[in-house]
Backbone bond lengths (Angstrom), bond angles and torsions (degrees), N, CA, C in turn:
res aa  C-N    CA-C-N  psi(-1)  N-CA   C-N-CA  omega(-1)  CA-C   N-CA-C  phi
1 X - - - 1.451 - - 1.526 109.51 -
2 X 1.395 124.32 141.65 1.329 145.50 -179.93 1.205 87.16 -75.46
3 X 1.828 123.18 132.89 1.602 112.19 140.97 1.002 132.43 -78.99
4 X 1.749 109.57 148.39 1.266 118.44 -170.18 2.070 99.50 -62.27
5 X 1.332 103.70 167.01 1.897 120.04 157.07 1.228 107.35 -29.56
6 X 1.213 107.09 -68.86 1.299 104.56 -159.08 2.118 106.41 -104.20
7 X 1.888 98.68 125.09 1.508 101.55 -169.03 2.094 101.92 -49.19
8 X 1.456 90.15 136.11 1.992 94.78 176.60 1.252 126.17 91.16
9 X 1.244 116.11 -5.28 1.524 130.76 -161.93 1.694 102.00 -79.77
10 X 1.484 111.08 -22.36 1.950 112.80 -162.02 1.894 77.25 -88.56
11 X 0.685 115.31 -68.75 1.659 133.74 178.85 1.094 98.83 -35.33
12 X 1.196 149.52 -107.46 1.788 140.60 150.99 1.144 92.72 25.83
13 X 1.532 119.23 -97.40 1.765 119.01 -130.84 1.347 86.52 -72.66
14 X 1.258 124.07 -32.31 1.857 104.90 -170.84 1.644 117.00 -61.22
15 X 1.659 92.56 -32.27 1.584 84.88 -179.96 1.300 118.93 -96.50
16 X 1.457 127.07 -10.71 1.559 122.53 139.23 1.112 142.38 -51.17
17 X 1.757 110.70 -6.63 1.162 125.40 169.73 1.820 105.02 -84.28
18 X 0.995 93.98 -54.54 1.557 116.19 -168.09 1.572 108.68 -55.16
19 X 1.252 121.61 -48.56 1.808 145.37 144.99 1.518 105.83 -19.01
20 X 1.376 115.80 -51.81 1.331 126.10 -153.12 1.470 85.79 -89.26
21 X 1.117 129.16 -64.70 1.605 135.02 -163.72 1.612 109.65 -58.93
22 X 1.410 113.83 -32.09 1.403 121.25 165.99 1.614 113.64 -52.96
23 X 1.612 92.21 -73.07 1.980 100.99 179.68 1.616 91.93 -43.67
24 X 0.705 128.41 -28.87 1.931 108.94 -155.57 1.438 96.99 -87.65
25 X 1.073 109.25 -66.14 1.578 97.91 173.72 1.875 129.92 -78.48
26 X 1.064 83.20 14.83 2.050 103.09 166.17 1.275 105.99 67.85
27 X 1.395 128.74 23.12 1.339 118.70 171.63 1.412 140.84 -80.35
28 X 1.363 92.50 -28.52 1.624 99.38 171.96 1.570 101.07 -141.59
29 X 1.536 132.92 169.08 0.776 136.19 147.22 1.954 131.84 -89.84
30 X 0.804 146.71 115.94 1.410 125.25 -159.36 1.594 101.71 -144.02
31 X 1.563 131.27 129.61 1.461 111.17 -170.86 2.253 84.34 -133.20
32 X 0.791 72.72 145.46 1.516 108.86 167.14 1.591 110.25 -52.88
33 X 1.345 149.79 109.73 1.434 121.59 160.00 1.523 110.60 -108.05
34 X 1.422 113.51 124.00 1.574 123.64 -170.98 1.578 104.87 -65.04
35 X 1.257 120.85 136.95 1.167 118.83 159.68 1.530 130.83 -55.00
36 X 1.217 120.96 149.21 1.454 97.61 172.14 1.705 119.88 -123.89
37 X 1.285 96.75 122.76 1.921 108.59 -170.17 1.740 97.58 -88.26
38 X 1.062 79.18 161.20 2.033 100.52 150.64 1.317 104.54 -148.66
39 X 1.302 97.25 157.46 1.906 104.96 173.75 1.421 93.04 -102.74
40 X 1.614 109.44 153.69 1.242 139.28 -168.42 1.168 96.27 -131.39
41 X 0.830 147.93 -43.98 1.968 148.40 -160.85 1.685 91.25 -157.28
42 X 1.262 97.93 158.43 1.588 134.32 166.00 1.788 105.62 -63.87
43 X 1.380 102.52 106.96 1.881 112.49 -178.41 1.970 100.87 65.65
44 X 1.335 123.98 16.89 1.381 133.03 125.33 1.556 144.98 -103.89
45 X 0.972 104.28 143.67 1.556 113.01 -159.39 2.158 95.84 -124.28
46 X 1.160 101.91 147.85 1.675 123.63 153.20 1.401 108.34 -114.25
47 X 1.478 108.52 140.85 1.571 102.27 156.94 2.010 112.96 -103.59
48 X 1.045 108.57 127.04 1.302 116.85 176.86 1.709 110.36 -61.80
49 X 1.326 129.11 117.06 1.475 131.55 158.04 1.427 104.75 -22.74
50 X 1.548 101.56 136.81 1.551 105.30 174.31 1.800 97.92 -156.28
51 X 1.517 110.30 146.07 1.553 95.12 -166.58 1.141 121.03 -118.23
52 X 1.874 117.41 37.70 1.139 115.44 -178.61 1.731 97.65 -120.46
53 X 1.341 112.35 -174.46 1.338 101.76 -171.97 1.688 82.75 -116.70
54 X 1.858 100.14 -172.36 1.165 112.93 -159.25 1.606 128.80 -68.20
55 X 1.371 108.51 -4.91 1.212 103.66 165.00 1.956 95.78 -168.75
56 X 1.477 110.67 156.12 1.713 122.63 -146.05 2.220 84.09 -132.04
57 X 1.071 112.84 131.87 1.277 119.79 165.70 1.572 118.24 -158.41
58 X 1.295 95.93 -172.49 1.698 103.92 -172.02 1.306 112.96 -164.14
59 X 1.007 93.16 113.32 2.082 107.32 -165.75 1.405 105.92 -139.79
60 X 1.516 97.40 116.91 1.581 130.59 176.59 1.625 100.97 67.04
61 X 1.353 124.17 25.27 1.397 123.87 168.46 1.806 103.38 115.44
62 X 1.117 109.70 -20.44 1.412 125.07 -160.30 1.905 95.61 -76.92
63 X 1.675 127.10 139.02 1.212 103.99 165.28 1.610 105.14 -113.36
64 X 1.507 108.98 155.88 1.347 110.86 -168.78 1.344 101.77 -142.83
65 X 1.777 114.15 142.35 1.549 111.11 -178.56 2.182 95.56 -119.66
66 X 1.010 109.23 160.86 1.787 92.58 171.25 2.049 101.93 -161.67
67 X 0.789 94.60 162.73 1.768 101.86 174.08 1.443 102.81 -100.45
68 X 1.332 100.53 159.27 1.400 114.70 -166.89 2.071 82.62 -131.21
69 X 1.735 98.93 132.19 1.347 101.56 178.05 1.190 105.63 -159.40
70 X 1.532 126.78 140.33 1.440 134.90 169.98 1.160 125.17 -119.14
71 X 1.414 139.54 138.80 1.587 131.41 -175.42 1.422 93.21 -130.95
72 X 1.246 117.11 136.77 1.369 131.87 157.25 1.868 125.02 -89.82
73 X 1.610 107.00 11.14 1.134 113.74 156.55 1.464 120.79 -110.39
74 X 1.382 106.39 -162.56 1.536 119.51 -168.91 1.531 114.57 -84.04
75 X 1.465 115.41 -2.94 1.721 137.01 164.77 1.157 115.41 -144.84
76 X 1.755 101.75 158.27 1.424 117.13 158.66 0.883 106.20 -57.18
77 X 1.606 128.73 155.71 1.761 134.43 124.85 1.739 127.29 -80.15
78 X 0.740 113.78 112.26 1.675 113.29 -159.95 1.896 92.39 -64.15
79 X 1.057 102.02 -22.61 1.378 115.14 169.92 0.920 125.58 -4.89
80 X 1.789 84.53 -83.87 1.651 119.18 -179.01 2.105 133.69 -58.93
81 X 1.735 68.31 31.12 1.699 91.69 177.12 1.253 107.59 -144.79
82 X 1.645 87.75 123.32 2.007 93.73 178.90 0.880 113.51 -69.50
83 X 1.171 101.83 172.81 1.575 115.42 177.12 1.290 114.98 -71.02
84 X 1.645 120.34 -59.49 1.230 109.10 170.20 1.939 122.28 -42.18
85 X 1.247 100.86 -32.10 1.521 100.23 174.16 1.669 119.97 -54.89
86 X 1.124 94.09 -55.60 1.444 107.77 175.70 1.750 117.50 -53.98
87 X 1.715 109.15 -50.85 1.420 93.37 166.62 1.655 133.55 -48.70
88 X 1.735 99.50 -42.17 1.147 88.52 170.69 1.235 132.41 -94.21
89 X 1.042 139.36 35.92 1.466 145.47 -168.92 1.847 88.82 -127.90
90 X 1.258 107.53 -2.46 2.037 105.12 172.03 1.758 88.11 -104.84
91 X 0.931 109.41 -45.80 1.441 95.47 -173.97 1.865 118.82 -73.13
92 X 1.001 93.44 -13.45 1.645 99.45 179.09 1.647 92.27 -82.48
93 X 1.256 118.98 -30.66 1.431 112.70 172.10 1.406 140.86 -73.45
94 X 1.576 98.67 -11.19 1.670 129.57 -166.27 1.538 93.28 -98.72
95 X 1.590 138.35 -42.91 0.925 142.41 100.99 1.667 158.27 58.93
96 X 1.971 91.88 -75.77 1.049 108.01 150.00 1.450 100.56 93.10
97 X 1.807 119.61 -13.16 1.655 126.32 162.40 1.348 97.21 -57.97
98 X 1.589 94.30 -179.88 1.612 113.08 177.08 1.472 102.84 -131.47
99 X 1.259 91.70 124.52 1.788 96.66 169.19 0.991 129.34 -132.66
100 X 1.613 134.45 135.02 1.715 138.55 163.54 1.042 123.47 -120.44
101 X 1.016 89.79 -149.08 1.979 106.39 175.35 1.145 125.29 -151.36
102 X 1.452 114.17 146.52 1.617 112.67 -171.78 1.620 90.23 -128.64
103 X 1.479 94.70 120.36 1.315 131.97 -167.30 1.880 116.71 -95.69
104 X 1.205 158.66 72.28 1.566 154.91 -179.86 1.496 76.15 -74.28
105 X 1.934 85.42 137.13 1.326 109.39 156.21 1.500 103.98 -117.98
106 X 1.195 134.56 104.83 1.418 125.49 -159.59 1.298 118.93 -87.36
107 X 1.573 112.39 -23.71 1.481 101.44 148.60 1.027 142.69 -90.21
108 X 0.958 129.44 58.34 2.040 156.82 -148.16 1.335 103.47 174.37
109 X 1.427 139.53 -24.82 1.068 147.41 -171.74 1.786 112.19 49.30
110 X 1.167 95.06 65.59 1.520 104.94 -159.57 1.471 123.35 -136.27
111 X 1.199 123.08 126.31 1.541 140.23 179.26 1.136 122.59 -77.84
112 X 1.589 138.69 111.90 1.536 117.66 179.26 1.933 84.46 -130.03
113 X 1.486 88.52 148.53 1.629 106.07 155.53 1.468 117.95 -105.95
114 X 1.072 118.34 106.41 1.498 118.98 -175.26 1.974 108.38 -110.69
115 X 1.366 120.72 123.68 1.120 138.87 161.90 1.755 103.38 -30.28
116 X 1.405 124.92 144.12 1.168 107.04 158.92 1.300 123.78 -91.39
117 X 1.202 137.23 -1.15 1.373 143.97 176.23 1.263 111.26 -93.97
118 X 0.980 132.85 -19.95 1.633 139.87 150.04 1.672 126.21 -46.18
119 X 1.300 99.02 -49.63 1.430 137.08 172.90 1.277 119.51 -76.03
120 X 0.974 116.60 -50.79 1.371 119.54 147.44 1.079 159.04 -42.70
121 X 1.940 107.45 -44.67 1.191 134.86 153.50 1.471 122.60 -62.00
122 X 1.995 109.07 -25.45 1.628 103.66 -164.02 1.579 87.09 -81.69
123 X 1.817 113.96 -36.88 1.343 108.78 -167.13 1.665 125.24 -64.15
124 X 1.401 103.71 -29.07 1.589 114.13 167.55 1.799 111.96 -43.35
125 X 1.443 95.64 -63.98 1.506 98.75 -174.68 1.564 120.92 -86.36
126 X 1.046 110.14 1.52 1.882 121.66 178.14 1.895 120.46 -106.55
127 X 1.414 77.54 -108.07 1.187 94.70 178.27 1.458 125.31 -143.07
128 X 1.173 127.87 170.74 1.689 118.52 177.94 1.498 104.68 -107.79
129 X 1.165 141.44 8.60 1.337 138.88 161.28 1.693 108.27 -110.44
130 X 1.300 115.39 95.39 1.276 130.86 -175.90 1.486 120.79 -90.94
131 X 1.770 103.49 118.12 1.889 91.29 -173.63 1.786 133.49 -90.91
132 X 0.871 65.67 126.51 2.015 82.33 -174.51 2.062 90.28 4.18
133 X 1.429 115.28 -71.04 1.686 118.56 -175.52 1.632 98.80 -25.25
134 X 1.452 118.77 -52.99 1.607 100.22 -172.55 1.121 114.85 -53.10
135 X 1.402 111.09 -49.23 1.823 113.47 174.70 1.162 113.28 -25.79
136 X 1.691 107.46 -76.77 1.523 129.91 -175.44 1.854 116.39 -27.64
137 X 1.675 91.09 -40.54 1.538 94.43 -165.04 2.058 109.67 -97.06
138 X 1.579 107.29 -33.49 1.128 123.26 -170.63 1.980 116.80 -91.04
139 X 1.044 84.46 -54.90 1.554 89.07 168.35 1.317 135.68 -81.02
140 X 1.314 133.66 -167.40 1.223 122.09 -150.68 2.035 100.08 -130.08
141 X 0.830 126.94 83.54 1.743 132.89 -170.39 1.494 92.93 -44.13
142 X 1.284 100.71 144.28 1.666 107.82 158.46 1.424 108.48 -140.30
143 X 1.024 104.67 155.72 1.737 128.86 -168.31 1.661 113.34 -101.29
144 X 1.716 109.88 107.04 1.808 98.27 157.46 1.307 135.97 -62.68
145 X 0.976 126.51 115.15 1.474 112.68 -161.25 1.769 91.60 -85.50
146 X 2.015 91.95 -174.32 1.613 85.39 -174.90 1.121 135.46 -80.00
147 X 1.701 95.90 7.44 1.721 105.67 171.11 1.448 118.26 -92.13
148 X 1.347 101.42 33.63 1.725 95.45 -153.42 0.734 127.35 16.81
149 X 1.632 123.22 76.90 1.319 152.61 153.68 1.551 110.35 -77.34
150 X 1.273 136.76 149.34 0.901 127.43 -179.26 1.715 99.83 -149.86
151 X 2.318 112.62 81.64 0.984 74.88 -143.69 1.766 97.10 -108.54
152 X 0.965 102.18 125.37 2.035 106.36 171.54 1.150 114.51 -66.71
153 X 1.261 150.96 -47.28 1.255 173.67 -32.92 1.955 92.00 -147.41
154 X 1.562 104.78 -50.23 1.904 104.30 168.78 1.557 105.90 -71.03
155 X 0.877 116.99 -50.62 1.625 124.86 167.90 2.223 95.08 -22.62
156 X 1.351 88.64 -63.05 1.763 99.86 -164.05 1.867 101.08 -74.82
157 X 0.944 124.16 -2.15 1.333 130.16 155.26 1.324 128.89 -83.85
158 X 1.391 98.12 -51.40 1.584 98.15 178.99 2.020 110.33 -55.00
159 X 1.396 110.45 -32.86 1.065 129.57 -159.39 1.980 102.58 -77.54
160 X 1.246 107.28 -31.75 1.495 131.13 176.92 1.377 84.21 -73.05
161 X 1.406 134.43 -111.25 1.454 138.85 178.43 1.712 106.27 26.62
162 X 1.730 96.96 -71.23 1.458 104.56 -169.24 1.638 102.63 -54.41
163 X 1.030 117.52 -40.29 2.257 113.96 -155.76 1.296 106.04 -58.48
């Protein structure tokens, strides 16, 4: 897949699709939280701190927050997670929520659900640029179907199982 203009946007609509197909058939709940900008200058932008991550749900009673992220190279950047993200995705863990990440590798054209404490743990003791192979071997692939479905939903079971 080509990326869209704007970095996250293929990743977005798939899982706003996928969001939508859930509510409709009542399986999960999953909401979107918008970022919030201000403009500072004319064709400049700030983004204002905000302390939830990219999307907040609740499936089978369980509540869950997770980031939504895409790389068009051969690794993650652990980077590409704020800090504020990161605090709260420990405290959603302190908690007793469940949280991950849904990872596009766009040149592989590929979906992973990765735990954040998994991810966390390899990045503590490694490195913060993680290669697609860990995915392959550590995380959990998921499949769009042809409804662009995108569906995690066993991913969010297996993860229930463990609590």
């Amino acid at each position: 897949m080509q990326p869209l203009n704007q970095q996250g946007m293929f990743l977005e609509t798939i899982l706003n699709i996928t969001h939508e197909k859930f509510k409709n058939d009542n399986e999960c709940l999953v909401i979107k939280i918008p970022t919030n900008w201000i403009v500072t200058k004319a064709n400049d932008h700030s983004f204002l701190r905000h302390e939830a991550c990219d999307y907040i749900g609740n499936y089978q009673g369980f509540y869950f927050e997770f980031e939504a992220k895409e790389t068009y190279k051969d690794y993650f950047d652990w980077k590409m997670i704020r800090t504020n993200q990161l605090i709260k995705m420990n405290q959603i863990i302190q908690n007793q929520g469940i949280t991950f990440l849904i990872i596009y590798f766009g040149k592989y054209d590929a979906f992973y659900y990765v735990d954040y404490l998994l991810l966390k743990k390899w990045v503590e003791a490694n490195q913060q640029h993680i290669a697609h192979e860990w995915f392959e071997i550590n995380a959990q692939q998921i499949n769009l179907n042809s409804q662009l479905k995108l569906d995690y939903l066993n991913c969010l079971d297996k993860a229930i199982l463990k609590k």
